[in-house]
N, C-alpha and C positions, 0 to 999 in steps of 0.2 A: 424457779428452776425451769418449770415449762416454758415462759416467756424466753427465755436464753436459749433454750432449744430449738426452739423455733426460728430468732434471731441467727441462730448458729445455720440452719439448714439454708435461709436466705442468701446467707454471705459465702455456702459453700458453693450453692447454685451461681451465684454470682460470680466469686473469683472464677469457676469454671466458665462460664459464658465468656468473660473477660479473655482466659488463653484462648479458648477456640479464636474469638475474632483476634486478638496478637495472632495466632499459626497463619489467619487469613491475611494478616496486613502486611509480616513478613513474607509469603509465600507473594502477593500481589506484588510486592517491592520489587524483590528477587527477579520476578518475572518484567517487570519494567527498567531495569538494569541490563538483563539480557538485551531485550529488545534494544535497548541505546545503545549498547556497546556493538548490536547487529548494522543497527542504520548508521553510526557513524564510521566502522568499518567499510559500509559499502560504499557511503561519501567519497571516503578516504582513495578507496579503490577507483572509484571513478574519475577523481582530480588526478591519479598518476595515471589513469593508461591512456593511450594514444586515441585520437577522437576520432570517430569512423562516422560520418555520414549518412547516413539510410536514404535510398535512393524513394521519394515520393513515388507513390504509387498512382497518384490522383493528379499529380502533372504531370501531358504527354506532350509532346511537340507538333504542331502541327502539320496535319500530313503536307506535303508538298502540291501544288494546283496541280491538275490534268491538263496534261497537251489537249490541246485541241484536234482533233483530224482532222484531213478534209472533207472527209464524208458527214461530220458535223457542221463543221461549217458552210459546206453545201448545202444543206437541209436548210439550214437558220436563212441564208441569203434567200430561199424559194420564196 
């Protein structure tokens, strides 16, 4: 009788251990569901709206040369 009891309180412990991780696996699924159905909506959304450009920040055009003066090029002919 003791030996069953004992056995009994293992396999309580046990099935109990077992739902907690099911509540985890379901709860992780759940949440990675979400998430897929988030990223492919926003896919979604992005293949239909109209594509808009972002103007680079980091290319600028180059500025245009300096005229020359006269008073510069006076200088440089001394």
């Amino acid at each position: 009788m003791e030996l069953r009891r004992d056995i009994a309180e293992y396999r309580a412990a046990a099935e109990a251990q077992a739902d907690r991780v099911r509540e985890r696996i379901n709860a992780a699924l759940e949440m990675s569901r979400r998430t897929r159905e988030e990223i492919e909506q926003r896919i979604a959304s992005e293949l239909h709206a109209p594509r808009v450009e972002a103007k680079k920040a980091t290319t600028k055009k180059a500025a245009p040369a300096r005229k020359r003066t006269r008073a510069a090029t006076h200088a440089s002919a001394k």
